[in-house]
C-alpha positions, -999 to +999 in steps of 0.1 A: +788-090+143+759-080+169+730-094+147+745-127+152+742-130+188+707-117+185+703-142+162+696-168+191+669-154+204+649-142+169+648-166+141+663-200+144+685-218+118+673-250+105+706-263+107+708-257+142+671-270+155+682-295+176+709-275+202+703-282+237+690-252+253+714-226+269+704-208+302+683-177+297+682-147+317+649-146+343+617-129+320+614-093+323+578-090+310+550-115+302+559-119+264+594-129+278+579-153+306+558-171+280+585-174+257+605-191+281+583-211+296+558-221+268+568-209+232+603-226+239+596-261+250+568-263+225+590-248+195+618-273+211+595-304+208+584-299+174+617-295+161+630-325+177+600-341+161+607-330+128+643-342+131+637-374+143+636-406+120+602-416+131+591-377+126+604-379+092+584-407+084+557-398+100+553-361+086+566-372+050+531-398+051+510-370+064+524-345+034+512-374+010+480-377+022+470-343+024+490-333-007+510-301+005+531-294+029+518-297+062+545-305+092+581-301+081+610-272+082+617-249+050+648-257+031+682-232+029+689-210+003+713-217-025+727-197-049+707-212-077+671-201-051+687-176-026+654-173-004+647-199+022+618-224+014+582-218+039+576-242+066+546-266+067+509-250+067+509-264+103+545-269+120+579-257+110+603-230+107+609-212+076+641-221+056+674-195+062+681-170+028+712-179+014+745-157+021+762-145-004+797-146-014+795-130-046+804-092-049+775-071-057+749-104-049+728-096-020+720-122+007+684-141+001+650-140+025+644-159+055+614-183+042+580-183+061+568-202+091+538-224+092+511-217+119+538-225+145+569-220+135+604-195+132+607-175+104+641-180+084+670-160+086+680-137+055+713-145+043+744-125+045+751-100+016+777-105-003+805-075-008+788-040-006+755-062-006+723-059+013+713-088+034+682-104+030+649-098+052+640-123+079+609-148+073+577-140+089+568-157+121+540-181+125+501-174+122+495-187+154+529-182+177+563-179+168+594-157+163+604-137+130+635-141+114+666-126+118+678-103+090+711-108+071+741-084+074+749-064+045+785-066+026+814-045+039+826-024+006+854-032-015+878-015-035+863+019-027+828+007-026+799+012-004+787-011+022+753-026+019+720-025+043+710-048+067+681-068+058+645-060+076+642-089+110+610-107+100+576-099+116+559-122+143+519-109+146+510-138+157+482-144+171+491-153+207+523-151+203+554-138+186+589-117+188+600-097+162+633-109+142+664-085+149+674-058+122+704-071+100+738-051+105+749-025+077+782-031+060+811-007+064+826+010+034+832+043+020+798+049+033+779+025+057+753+008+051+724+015+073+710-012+096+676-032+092+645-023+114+634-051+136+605-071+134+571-060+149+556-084+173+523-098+187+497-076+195+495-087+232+522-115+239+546-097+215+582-080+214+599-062+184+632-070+174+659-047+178+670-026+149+707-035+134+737-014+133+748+006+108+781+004+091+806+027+096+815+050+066+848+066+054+869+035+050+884+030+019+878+062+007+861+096+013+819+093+026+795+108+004+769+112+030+761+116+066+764+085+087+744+056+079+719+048+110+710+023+127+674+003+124+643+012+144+628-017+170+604-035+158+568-027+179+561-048+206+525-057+222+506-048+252+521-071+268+556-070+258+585-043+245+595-025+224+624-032+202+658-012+206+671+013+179+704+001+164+735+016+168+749+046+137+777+042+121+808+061+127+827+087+099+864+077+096+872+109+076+848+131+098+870+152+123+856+159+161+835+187+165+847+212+196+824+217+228+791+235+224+782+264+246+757+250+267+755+211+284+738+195+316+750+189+347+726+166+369+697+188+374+713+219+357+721+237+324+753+248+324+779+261+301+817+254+296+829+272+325+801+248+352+782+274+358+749+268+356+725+293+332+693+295+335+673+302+306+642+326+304+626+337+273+595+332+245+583+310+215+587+318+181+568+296+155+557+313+124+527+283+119+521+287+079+541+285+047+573+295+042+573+286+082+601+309+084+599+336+113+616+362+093+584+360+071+563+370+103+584+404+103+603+390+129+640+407+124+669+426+144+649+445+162+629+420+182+660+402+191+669+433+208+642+440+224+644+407+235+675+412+249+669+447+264+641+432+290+665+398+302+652+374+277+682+348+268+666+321+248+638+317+222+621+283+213+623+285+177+599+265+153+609+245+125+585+220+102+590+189+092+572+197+058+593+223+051+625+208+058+618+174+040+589+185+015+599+149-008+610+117+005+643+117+014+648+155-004+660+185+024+660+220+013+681+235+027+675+271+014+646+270+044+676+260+069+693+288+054+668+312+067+665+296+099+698+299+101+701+338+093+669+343+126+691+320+146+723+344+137+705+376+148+694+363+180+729+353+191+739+387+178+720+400+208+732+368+232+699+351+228+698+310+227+680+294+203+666+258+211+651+247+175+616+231+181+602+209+150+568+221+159+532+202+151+499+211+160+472+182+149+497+164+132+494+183+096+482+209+069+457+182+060+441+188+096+443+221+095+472+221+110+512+222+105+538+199+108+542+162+087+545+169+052+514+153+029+540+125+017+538+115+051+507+119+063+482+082+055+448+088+065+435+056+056+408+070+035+392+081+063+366+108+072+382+143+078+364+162+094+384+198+108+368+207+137+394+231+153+423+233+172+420+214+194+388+192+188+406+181+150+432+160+172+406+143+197+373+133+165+391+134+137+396+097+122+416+108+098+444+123+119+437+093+144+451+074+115+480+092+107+492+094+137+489+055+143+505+055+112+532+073+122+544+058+158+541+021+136+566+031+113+548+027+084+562+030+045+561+060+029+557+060-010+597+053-010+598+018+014+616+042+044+593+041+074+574+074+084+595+076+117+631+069+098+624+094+076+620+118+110+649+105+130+668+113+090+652+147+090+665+152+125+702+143+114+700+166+087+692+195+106+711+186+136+747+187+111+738+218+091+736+234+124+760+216+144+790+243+147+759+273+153+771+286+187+736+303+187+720+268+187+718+252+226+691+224+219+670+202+196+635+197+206+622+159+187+586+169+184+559+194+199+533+180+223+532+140+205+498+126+207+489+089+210+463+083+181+433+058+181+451+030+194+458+046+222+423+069+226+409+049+258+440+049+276+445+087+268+415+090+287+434+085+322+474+094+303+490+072+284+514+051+301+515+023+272+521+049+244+547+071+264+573+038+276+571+014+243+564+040+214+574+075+222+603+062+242+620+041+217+608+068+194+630+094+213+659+071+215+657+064+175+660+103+172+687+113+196+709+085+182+699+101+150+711+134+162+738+123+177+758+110+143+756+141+133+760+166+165+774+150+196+773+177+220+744+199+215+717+190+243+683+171+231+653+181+245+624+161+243+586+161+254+561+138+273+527+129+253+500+158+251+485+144+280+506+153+305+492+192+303+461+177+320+480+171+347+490+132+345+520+117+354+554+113+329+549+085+318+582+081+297+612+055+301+648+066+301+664+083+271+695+070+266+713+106+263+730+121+296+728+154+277+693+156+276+663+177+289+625+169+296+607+198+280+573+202+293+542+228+287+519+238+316+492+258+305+469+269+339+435+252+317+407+255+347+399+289+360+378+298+393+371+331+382+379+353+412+388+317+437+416+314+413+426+291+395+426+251+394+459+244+406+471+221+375+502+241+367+519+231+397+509+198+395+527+196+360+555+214+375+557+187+402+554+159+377+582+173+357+603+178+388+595+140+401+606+128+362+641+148+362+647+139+392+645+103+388+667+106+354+692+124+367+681+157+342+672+192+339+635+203+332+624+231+310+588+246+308+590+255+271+553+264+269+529+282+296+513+316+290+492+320+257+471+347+273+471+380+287+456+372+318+485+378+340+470+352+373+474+326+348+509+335+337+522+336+368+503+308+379+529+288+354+557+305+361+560+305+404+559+265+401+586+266+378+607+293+401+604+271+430+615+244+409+647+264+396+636+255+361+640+276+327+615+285+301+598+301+274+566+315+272+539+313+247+543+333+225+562+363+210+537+370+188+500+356+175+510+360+141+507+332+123+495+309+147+471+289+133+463+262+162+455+284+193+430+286+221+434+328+227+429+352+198+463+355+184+465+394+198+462+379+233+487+358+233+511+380+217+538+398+237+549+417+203+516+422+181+532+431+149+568+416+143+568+438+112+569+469+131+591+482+162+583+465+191+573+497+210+545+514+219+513+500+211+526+474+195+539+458+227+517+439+254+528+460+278+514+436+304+526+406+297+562+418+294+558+431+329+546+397+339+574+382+317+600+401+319+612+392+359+648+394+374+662+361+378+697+343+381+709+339+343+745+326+353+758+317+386+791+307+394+775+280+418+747+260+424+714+279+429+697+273+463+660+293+455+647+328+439+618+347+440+605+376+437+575+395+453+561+427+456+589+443+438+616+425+451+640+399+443+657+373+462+685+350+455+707+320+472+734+305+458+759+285+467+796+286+452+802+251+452+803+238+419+771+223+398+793+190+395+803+190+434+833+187+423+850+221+444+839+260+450+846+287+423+873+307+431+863+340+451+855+369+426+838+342+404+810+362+391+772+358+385+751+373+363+709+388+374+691+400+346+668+433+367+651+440+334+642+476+336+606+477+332+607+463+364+633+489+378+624+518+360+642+541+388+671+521+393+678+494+419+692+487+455+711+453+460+720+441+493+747+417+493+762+392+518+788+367+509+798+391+476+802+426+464+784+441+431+812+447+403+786+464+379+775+497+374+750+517+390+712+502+376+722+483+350+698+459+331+723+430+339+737+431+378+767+411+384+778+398+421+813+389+423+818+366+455+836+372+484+868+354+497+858+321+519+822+330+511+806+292+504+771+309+500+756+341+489+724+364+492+714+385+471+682+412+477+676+433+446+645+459+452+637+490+433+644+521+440+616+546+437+641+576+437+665+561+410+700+570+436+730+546+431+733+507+440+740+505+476+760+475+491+759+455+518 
């Protein structure tokens, strides 16, 4: 298996001390360079001390005198003492666990290291078996120990879990062990977290795989998934998620209606859609927007001014309100707002929303189970001053990204990335549903308070990264098509670089918020919007991904909306404003009636009732599906402009002429009508509809498309 390969480089066997060294790849971070060339040869030269004859002598004498165990390696496990014996006080590795053979016996723990030393190995489970946890690594410098596989099932049964990779905080020095791989069976066993390592010269092990389920007989529950990476130090990285397990007995789910292409959304036809529309999180129990009032006729009202998508909030607490316990009468009504959107032809993109972490902040989001303020102050200051001087939620949230216990031994963000898998299947064949957001706006915590001060470049590459990865592999056992969207730390609404590595999902998005924070009064405003925008931009284009503003707005103040949205339009991204409405919405800057664009969800969104500002800021033509590749848009003083080309997203060919493309001309803005001038197509919809559709013309390889209103309300005229 994978664990044992990893094995060489996290916890060493003592039966195996004395290999001559194999060639290792060139250090790709300081942790790995001191490893190489310090840890190793010194590690090397006490173990070929301890093996010698004269060693032997030597250390055995020096035991005596001292009267304990002061230089010398751990001994194995047996079956009679599974668990590996601890190394000496001073120098030696930590004895192996013992691996099973027995049915139903699990493996035994990797013993301890000394002050320098290698934690044990755990031993192998035995048939549908756990495997045991790796030994710690030494006090001073060392590596943790690898942990043991877990049984493959028999006869029916269950495979068993990977064992934990042992920890290595030392204090120069140390690599978390690897994560144990999960048996297969009727349902696989998950893999075994890493390790964490050093706080500066440190690297977490990577998580094991998980078994793969549905052999031997039908699974009884989702996949089994693989363990999280270990931490890693200042100075090192973070350990990689293991790989889920696969269902035998779980048929292929079809293609979803919405994917990526490069830079693009597109659907199943390749042609790209872009996505305009609003938030909808109902911030306070039941956390359900139908309790907000929000019902059939907002989705068509939605839908009547060109709106195709709303950001829709879930919470954690709500979903998982007991360890490991998912209710799924709340997914339920989810499920029925998610229904009665698509009714109207309006996406959903299901955003597990936080604001200051939790209700014990004054906030929403992490349920109490899972919320450890390490018994300190809490003071609640506010939205947002809670998040920035409260030590409490500091704590938590450092809590959180180290993947600490819950009450049930599950780590705080396995219990998300399981959350996550639980939603992502009980919505996975919801046409309505085009994304998963991971989290709303994540936030650093304490550890990471002075860097935060200038972004967060440590937090966002070896914690929130691997974080991300943990979750869309999560996802991804469950639902492999629909697209993952996930956000850059909190900071980056200042204005500061994205700081994030590479999520290791093609079919993902970067979802980003850019709220226009520093007005000039009647100068303007500070131009942070676009820099956020152009930050964005720089990060997709780098991946290889689409970018979607997902938050902007949150006012009335229509220079500050649009201050968002042109950035966006020139980058040819989607998004959704904040908010539909204020109700609810616990965590704001605005009064809740200024942000609204509906004021009441509980009554008809006419009249007074809508902001009837903000939906004419809102509510602009724009391209929302082209049979091509977008070239630019805009639209000024009344009138819209559009360039596409009809070569395909993929650059793999042109669509056919008469391929059609779709401009929402929302009528608030043409309340007379329209007139479109065409060249490279021909309008194929009626007169001054709220959705104009160019068909293109034969040989046409781009076309232009001028839509401006008509103050007399006559017939579309073509050009």
């Amino acid at each position: 298996m994978l664990a044992a390969a990893r094995r060489e480089l996290s916890g060493s066997s003592t039966s195996a001390k004395t290999v001559a060294a194999k060639a290792q790849p060139a250090p790709t971070d300081a942790t790995a360079w001191f490893q190489q060339a310090v840890y190793t040869p010194v590690h090397d030269g006490i173990q070929n001390w301890i093996d010698s004859d004269l060693g032997r002598q030597v250390d055995g004498a020096i035991n005596t005198v001292a009267g304990s165990y002061v230089i010398g390696n751990g001994a194995d496990g047996t079956a009679a003492n599974p668990d590996g014996g601890a190394g000496g006080w001073l120098l030696g590795d930590g004895g192996d666990g013992w691996s099973s053979t027995a049915a139903g016996v699990g493996g035994g723990n990797g013993g301890t290291a000394g002050f320098l030393g290698d934690g044990g190995r755990g031993g192998d489970g035995g048939a549908g078996s756990d495997g045991g946890t790796g030994g710690t690594g030494g006090f001073l410098m060392g590596l943790g120990g690898a942990g043991g596989d877990g049984g493959d099932g028999v006869a029916g049964g269950a495979g068993g879990a990977g064992g934990e990779g042992g920890s290595a905080t030392g204090l120069a020095f140390g690599i978390g062990g690897a994560g144990g791989d999960g048996g297969s069976g009727t349902d696989g066993g998950r893999g075994g977290d890493g390790g964490d390592g050093a706080a500066l010269l440190g690297s977490g092990g990577d998580g094991g795989n998980a078994g793969d389920g549905g052999i031997g007989g039908a699974s009884t529950r989702l996949a089994a998934l693989g363990g999280a990476g270990g931490n890693g130090g200042l100075f090192g990285e973070h350990g990689t998620v293991g790989h889920y397990g696969t269902r035998a007995d779980t048929p292929a789910r079809g293609d979803t209606s919405l994917g990526t292409t490069g830079k693009w959304i597109t659907d199943s036809e390749g042609r790209v859609v872009i996505l305009h529309g609003v938030n909808m999180v109902y911030k306070v129990p039941p956390y359900e927007p139908s309790a907000s009032g929000f019902s059939d006729d907002d989705a068509q009202f939605l839908a009547d001014n060109g709106f195709n998508v709303v950001r829709l909030g879930i919470n954690w607490a709500a979903v998982e309100p007991e360890p490991g316990v998912y209710d799924d009468e709340y997914l339920a009504s989810i499920q029925q707002t998610v229904q009665t959107l698509n009714a109207h032809g309006v996406y959903v993109i299901l955003d597990m929303h936080q604001d200051t972490y939790g209700t014990t902040f004054g906030g929403e989001g992490a349920p109490e189970w899972a919320t450890q303020t390490g018994g300190l102050p809490n003071p609640i200051l506010g939205f947002p001053l809670t998040q920035f001087l409260n030590p409490a939620e500091q704590h938590a949230w450092d809590a959180f990204w180290s993947n600490s216990a819950a009450s049930d031994g599950v780590g705080l963000e396995n219990h998300y990335a399981q959350t996550w898998q639980h939603v992502a299947y009980y919505f996975k064949d919801e046409p309505g549903v085009v994304g998963y957001e991971i989290m709303n706006e994540p936030y650093p915590g304490a550890s990471q308070m002075l860097p935060t001060m200038f972004g967060s470049p440590f937090f966002s590459a070896q914690q929130l990264t691997p974080f991300y990865n943990q979750v869309d592999a999560a996802i991804r056992s469950a639902d492999p098509n629909t697209t993952v969207y996930f956000e850059p730390d909190a900071d980056t609404n200042l204005g500061f670089p994205v700081y994030l590595g590479t999520i290791d999902d093609p079919n993902s998005v970067l979802s980003y918020h850019a709220y226009d924070y520093v007005s000039l009064g009647p100068l303007g405003s500070f131009p942070n919007a676009q820099l956020i925008s152009d930050n964005a931009q720089a990060y997709a284009a780098a991946h290889g991904i689409p970018a979607f503003m997902s938050e902007f707005g949150g006012s009335s103040d229509s220079a500050r909306i649009i201050g968002s949205m042109d950035p966006a339009d020139q980058h040819m991204f989607g998004w959704t404003e904040w908010s539909y409405t204020g109700v609810g919405d616990i965590t704001t800057f605005a009064p809740p009636e200024e942000e609204a664009l509906v004021y009441d969800p509980s009554l008809p969104p006419e009249g007074d009732n809508v902001n009837t500002a903000n939906l004419k800021t809102l509510a602009q033509p724009y391209p929302q599906v082209t049979s091509g590749t977008p070239q630019s848009w805009s639209f000024d003083d009344g009138a819209f402009d559009y360039t596409y080309s009809t070569q395909r997203a993929d650059g793999t060919g042109n669509f056919a002429a008469g391929s059609e493309t779709t401009i929402a001309t929302p009528a608030v803005q043409f309340p007379h009508g329209y007139q479109v001038t065409v060249t490279g197509g021909h309008v194929v919809s009626a007169p001054n509809t709220t959705k104009l559709v160019i068909a293109s013309d034969e040989g046409a390889s781009e076309v232009h498309v001028v839509v401006t209103a008509n103050p007399d309300g006559s017939a579309v005229t073509t050009v």
